[in-house]
N, C-alpha and C positions, 0 to 999 in steps of 0.2 A: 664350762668349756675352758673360761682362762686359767681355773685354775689345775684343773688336768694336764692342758698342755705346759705351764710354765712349772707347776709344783709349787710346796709351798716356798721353800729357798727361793725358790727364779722368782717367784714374784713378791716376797720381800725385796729381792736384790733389785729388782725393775723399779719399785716405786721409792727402794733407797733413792737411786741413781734419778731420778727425776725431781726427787727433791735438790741431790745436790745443784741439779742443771736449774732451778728454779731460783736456787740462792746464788749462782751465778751471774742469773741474768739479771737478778737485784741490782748486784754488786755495779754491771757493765751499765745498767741507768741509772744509777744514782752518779758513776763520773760523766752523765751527758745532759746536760743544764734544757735542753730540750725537752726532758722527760720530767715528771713527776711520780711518786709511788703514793697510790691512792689506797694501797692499803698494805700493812705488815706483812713479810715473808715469814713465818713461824720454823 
């Protein structure tokens, strides 16, 4: 089903796009001394 409705493109481009969002949110807890990263963003 998800790949029908997204195709192949759209859903390359979906989990590009979540990756970037996922090394961002790296980015935003490693400048808040609050947080810890308990494991690698790849």
């Amino acid at each position: 089903f998800v790949l029908r409705s997204y195709g192949i493109s759209g859903l390359q481009h979906y989990i590009r796009h979540h990756i970037k969002l996922a090394k961002r949110f790296e980015e935003l807890v490693l400048k808040d001394k609050r947080f810890e990263i308990c494991n690698q963003v790849k």
